[in-house]
Structure formats: C-alpha cells, structure tokens
C-alpha positions as CSV (number, residue, x, y, z in Angstrom):
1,X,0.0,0.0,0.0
2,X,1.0,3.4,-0.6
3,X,2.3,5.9,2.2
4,X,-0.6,6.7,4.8
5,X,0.4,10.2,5.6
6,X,-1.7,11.9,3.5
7,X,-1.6,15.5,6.1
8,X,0.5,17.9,5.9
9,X,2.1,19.5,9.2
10,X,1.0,22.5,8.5
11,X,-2.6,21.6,8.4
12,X,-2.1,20.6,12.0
13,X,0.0,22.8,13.7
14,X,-1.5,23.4,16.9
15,X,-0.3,25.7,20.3
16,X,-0.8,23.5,23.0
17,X,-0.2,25.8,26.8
18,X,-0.1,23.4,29.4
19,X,1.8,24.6,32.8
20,X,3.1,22.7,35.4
21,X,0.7,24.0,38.0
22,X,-2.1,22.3,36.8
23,X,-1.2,19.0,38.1
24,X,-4.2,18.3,40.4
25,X,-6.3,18.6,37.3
26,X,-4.1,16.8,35.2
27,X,-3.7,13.9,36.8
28,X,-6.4,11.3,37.1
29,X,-5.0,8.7,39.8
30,X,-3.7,11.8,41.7
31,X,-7.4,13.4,42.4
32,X,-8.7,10.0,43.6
33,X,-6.5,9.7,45.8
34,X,-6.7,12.9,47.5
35,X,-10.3,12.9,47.3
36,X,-10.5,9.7,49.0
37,X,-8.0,11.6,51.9
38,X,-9.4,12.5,55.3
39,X,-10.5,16.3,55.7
40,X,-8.0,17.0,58.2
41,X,-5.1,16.3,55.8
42,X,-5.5,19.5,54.4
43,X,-3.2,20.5,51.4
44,X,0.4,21.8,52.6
45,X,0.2,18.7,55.5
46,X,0.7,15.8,56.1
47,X,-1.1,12.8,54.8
48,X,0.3,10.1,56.6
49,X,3.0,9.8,59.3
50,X,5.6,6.9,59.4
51,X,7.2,6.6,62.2
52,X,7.0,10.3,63.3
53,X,8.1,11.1,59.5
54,X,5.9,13.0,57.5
55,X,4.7,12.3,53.7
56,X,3.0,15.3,52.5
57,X,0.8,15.9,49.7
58,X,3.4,18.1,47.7
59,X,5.3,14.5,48.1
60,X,2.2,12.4,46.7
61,X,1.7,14.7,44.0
62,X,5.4,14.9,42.4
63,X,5.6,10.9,42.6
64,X,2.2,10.7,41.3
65,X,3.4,13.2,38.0
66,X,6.9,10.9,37.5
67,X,4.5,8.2,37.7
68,X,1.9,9.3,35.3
69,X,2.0,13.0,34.6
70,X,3.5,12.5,31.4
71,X,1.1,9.6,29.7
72,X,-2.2,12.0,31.1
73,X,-0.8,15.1,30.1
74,X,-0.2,13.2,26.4
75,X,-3.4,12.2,26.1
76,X,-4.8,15.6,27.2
77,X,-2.8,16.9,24.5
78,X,-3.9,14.3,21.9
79,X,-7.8,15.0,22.5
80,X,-7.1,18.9,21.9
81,X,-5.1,18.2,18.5
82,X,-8.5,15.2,18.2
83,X,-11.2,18.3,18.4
84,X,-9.5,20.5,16.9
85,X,-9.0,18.7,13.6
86,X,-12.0,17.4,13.8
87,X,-13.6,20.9,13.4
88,X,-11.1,22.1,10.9
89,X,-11.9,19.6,8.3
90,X,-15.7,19.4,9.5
91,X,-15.5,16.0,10.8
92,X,-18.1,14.8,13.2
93,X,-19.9,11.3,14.3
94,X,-22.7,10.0,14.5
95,X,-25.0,9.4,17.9
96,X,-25.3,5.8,16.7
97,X,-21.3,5.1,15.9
98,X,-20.4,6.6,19.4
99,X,-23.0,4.3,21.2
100,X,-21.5,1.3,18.9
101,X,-18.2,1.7,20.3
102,X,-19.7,2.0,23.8
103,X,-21.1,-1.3,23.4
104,X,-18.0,-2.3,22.4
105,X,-16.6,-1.3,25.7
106,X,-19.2,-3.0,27.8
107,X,-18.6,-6.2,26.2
108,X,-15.0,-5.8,26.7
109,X,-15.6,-5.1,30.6
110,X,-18.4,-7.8,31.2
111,X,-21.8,-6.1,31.5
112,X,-23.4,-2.7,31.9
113,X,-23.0,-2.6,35.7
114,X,-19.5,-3.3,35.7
115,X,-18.7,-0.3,33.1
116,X,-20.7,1.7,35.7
117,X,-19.0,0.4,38.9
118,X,-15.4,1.0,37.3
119,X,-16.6,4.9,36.4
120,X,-17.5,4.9,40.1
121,X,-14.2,3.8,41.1
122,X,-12.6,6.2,38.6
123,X,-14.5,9.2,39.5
124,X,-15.3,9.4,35.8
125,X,-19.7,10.2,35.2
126,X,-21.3,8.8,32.5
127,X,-21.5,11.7,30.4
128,X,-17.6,12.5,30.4
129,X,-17.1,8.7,29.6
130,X,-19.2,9.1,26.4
131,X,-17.6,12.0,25.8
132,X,-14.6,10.1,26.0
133,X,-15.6,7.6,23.4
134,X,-16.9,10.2,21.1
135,X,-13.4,11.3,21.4
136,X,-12.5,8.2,20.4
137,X,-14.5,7.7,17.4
138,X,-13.7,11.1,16.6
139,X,-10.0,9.6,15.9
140,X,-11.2,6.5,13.8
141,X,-12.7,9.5,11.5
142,X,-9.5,11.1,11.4
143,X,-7.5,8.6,10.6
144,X,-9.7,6.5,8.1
145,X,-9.9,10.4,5.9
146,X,-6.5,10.3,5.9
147,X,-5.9,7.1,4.8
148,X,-7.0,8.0,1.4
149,X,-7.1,4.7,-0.1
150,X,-6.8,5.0,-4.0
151,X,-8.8,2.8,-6.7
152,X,-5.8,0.7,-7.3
153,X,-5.2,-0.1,-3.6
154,X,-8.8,-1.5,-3.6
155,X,-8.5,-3.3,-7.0
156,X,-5.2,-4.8,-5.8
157,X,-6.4,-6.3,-2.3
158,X,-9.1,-7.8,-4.0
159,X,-7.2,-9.4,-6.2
160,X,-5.0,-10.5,-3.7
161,X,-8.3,-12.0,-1.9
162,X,-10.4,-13.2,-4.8
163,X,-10.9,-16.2,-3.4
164,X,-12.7,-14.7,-0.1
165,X,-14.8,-12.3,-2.2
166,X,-16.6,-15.3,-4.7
167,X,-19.8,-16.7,-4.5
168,X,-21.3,-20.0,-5.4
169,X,-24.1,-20.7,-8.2
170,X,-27.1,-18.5,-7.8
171,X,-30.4,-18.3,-9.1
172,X,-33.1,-15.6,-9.3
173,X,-37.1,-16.6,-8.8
174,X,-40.2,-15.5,-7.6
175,X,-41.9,-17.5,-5.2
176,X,-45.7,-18.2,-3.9
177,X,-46.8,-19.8,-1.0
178,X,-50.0,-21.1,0.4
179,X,-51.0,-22.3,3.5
180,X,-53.7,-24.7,1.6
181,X,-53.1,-27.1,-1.4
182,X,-56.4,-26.3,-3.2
183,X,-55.4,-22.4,-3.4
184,X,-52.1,-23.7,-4.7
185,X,-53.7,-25.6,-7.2
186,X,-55.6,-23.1,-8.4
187,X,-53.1,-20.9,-8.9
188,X,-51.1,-23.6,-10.7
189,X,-54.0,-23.9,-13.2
190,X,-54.2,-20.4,-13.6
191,X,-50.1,-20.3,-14.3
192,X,-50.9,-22.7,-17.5
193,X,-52.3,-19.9,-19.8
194,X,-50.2,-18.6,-22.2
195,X,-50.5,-14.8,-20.8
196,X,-49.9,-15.8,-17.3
197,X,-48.3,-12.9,-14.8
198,X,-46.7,-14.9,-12.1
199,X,-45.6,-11.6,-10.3
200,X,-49.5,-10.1,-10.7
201,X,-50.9,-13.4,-9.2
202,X,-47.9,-13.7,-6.3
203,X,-49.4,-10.2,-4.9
204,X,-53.0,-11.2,-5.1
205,X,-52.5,-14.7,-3.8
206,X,-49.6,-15.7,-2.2
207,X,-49.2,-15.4,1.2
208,X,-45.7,-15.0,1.9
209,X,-45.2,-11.7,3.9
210,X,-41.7,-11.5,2.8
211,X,-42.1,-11.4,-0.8
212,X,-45.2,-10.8,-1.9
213,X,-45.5,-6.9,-2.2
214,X,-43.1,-7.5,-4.3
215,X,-44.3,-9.7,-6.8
216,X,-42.8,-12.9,-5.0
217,X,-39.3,-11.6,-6.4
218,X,-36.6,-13.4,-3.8
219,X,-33.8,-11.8,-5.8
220,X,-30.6,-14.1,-6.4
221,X,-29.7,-16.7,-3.7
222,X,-27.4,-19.4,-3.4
223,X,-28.7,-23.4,-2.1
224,X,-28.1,-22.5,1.7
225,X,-30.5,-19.4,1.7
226,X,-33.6,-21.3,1.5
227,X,-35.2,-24.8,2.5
228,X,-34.0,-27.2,1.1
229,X,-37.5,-28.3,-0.8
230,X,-37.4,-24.4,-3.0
231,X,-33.8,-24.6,-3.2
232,X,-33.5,-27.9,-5.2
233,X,-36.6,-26.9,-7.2
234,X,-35.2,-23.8,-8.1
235,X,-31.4,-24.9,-8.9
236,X,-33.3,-27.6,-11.3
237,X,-34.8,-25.6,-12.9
238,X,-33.9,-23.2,-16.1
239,X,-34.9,-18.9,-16.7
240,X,-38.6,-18.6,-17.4
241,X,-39.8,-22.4,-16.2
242,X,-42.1,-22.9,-13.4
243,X,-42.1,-25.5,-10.7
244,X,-44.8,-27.8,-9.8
245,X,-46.5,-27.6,-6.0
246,X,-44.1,-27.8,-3.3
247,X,-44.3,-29.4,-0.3
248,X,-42.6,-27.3,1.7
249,X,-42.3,-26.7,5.9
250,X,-44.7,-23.3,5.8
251,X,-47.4,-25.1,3.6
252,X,-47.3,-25.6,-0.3
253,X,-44.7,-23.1,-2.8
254,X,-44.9,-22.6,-6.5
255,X,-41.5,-21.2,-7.6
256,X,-40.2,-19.3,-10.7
257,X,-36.2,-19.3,-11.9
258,X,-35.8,-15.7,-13.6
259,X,-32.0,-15.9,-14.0
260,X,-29.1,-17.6,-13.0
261,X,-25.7,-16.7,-11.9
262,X,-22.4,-19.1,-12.6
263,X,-20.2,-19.5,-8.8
264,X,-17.1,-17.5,-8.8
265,X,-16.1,-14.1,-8.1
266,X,-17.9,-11.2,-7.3
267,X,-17.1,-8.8,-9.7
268,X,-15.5,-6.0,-7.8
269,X,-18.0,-3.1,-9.0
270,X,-20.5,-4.7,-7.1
271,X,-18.7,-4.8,-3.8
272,X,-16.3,-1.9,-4.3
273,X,-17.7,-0.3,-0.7
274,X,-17.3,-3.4,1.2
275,X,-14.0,-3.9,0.3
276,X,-12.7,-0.5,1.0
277,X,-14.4,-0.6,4.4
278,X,-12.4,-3.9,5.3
279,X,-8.9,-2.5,4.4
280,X,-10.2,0.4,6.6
281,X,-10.8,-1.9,9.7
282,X,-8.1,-3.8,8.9
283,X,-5.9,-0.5,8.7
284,X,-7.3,1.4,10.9
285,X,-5.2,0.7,13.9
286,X,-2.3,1.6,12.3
287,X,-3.5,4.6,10.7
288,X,-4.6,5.9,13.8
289,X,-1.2,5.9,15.4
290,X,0.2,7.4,12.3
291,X,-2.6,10.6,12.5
292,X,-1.6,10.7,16.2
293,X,2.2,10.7,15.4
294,X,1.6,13.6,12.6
295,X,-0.6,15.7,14.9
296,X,1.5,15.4,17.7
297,X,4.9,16.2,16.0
298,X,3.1,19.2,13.6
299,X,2.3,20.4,16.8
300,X,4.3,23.5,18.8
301,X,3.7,22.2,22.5
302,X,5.2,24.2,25.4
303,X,5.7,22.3,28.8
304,X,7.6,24.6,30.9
305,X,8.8,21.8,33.3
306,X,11.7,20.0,31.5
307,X,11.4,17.1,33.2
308,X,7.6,16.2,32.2
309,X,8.6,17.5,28.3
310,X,11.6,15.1,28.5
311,X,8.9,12.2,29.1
312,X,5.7,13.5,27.1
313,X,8.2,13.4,24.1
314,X,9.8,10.0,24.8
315,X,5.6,8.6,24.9
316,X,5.4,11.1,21.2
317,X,8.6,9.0,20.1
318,X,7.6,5.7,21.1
319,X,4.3,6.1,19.0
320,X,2.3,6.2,22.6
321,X,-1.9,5.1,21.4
322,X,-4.5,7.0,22.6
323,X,-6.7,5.1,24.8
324,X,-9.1,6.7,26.8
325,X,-11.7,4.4,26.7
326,X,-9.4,1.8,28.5
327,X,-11.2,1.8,32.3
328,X,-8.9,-0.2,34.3
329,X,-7.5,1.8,37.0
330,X,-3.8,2.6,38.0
331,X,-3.9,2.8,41.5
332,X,-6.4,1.2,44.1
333,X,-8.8,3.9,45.8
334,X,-9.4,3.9,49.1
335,X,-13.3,3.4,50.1
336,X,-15.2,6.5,50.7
C-alpha cells in the first residue's frame, strides 16, 4: 500500500499551553487519591506519618506526575489536537457510531453494571465517559480520511483476496406460498395460460409476507439461503420455467427461476464499498497511530517543566496510542 500520511504539518500545527501547575487537574490517579484523603489532611500537610516522618501531599503529587504525569498530560494533548481537527476539516460522528463503540466497551468489561461500577471507582460520570468515546471515534474518523485509499489499492487487495470475495451458483425466482393445497392448485391452473403474470398473481394470492409486495421476487440466492424443498426446485430448474407444487415446511410453494448466476467471483464493482471498508478496519489501527504521530509532531507544545517534556516526548517517540476508553484503573482507591 501506498504511504498513509496523506496531512501535511501545516494543516495541523497546533499551540498547546499546558503549565506545570495544573497538576491536580491533570492527573487522574492523583485526584482520587486525595479525594479519598481524610478532611484533616488538608493541602500543605501531612497525609500520613511513618514513624513520626511525615509524607505530605506536595510528596504524593510529584511521585504521582513521574509516575503518570506525562502519559495523562499526552493524552490531554492528543484529544485537543482530536477536536481541533475534527472541526477544521468538519468531521463529526454519528450518535449511533459513538454508542456502537460504547457497546464495544461494555462487552470488553463484562456487563453494563460493571462499566458503571469502574466509572464509580474512577470518579469518571457517564457523560464524560461518552464524551470520552466520542473522542475516540472522533479519531477513527481522522485517521480513516486520511488514509485516502486509491482505486488501485482497492483493485489490488481484492485481487490478492479473490478467493474470499466469490460466491457460489445463484439463481433468481419468484416464489408463492400457500398455507392450503387447493389455493395452490388453483393458482397452478391459472399459471398454464399462455399470458400468465406470475408476479401479478404472487401479490394477489400468495401469502408469503416476505415477498409478496413485491411480486414474490426473492432476488438471487445461493442453495443454503432457503429450505431445502425451494432450493433444489429452483437450482433444477432453467430462466422462465415454473415448478410444480411444493411441499414445503410453511405449507405448499410454487417457484419461478428468472436468472441464473455461474459460482465464482464477485465482480469488484458490485462490492467496491465493502472492500474498502475492510482495508479500513483492517488498517485502521495503524492509521490511527500514524494521525496521532503527525498531529503530535506538527504540533508546537510548550511544557515549561523540562522534566515532564523530557517524558511526554519520549511517549510522542515511542508512538504512545490513545486510549481513553481503557477503564482499568492505575492505583487502588481507598473506600469513601
């Protein structure tokens, strides 16, 4: 495949201001601890006592940032650059794709309750988890537009599986059913004159729910789609004859064989969209962490404390994913 970096930097240069005293509010595991902490530990004292020796919350707090401070701060920094694309090049999603990758979440964590008994641990609501997820899906956007996948991309990974996108023999019919013989009969008679309109008489007679408006028409199908009683009728059959009664397990079916369609593969024109959206899936991974490394690397972040930089770009180097739809948390919370 071609070279996935289809944005320039300059598209995505972005001034990201994040200071050093915002600590408290960047840092997830640090504000559930010190929630959880007793009123009397106040900030500036102690929060625990060892052997006469203090451990103060400034203490916490700076171990909490070289533990984490730099991964939260990155993907603070990753959902700005996320929006802020996302409204330059008019990108949105859908209420339904956001609640499709929540479900995906909840089946990842077990059930509904436990999503919402790990928010509750995490201090996170409901609404800024979904929020979260849009965020996420906000990304897949991102990175699928700038995949730009060309014609010949498409025409060459079907090629390369032609085998997974081919079909076996098909035919085309109309169908009738009846839940008595005689009105099957009837219509059978009525089938033998030479002017006969099997899709006229399916909508007035037939009492298939699933076909009849439309004239009985069951479009192409292959042996598997149907009972086996309509499918070997059919498959015997060549375009433009018609079946005797069938015995069949809803009642009685007279079927008609419009067309037929040889097995082999689907030709790509008819499947074009399908294809491209499976090298998207299949790509999309990877294509996210290459819109992240662009967007994070076009943009001019200043992080006055060089310590915290140092690590934020060693995450930006490594090719850190974003990830804020993963719920598990760092650090136990004490019970409230």
């Amino acid at each position: 495949m071609g070279k996935r970096n289809g944005h320039s930097a300059s598209k995505l240069t972005v001034r990201v201001r994040l200071r050093v005293p915002q600590w408290r509010a960047i840092l997830l595991p640090a504000a559930l601890l010190l929630c959880a902490l007793p009123a009397a530990f106040a900030a500036g004292r102690a929060l625990a006592l060892v052997g006469g020796e203090e451990i103060t919350e400034e203490e916490l707090r700076a171990e909490l940032v070289r533990r984490f401070g730099a991964r939260v701060l990155l993907e603070m920094i990753d959902t700005r650059l996320i929006r802020e694309a996302a409204t330059r090049e008019g990108v949105g999603v859908s209420d339904s794709e956001v609640q499709l990758k929540y479900e995906q979440v909840v089946a990842r964590v077990g059930s509904e309750a436990d999503l919402q008994r790990k928010l509750e641990l995490l201090g996170r609501s409901p609404e800024e988890f979904r929020q979260q997820v849009r965020d996420d899906a906000l990304l897949d956007r991102l990175a699928i537009r700038h995949l730009d996948l060309s014609e010949a991309e498409v025409e060459a990974y079907y090629q390369a599986h032609l085998a997974e996108f081919s079909r076996g023999e098909q035919v085309r019919a109309r169908l009738m059913l009846f839940s008595q013989r005689e009105n099957a009969e009837a219509v059978a008679e009525a089938l033998k004159a030479p002017d006969a309109d099997f899709a006229g008489l399916a909508k007035a007679f037939s009492e298939d729910p699933a076909t009849r408006e439309k004239g009985g028409d069951m479009g192409y199908f292959s042996r598997e789609d149907y009972a086996r009683e309509i499918s070997d009728a059919a498959f015997a059959l060549n375009p433009g004859e018609t079946s005797d009664i069938l015995t069949v397990p809803d009642g009685y079916a007279i079927v008609r064989v419009e067309g037929r369609r040889p097995a082999g593969p689907i030709p790509l024109a008819e499947i074009a969209p399908a294809v491209r959206a499976r090298m998207e899936l299949e790509l999309l991974e990877a294509a996210r962490l290459d819109w992240l490394h662009n967007a994070r690397t076009s943009a001019r972040l200043e992080i006055p404390d060089p310590e915290l930089e140092r690590q934020v770009r060693i995450l930006i180097d490594a090719n850190q994913p974003y990830d804020v739809t993963n719920i598990t948390p760092e650090l136990p919370v004490a019970p409230r």
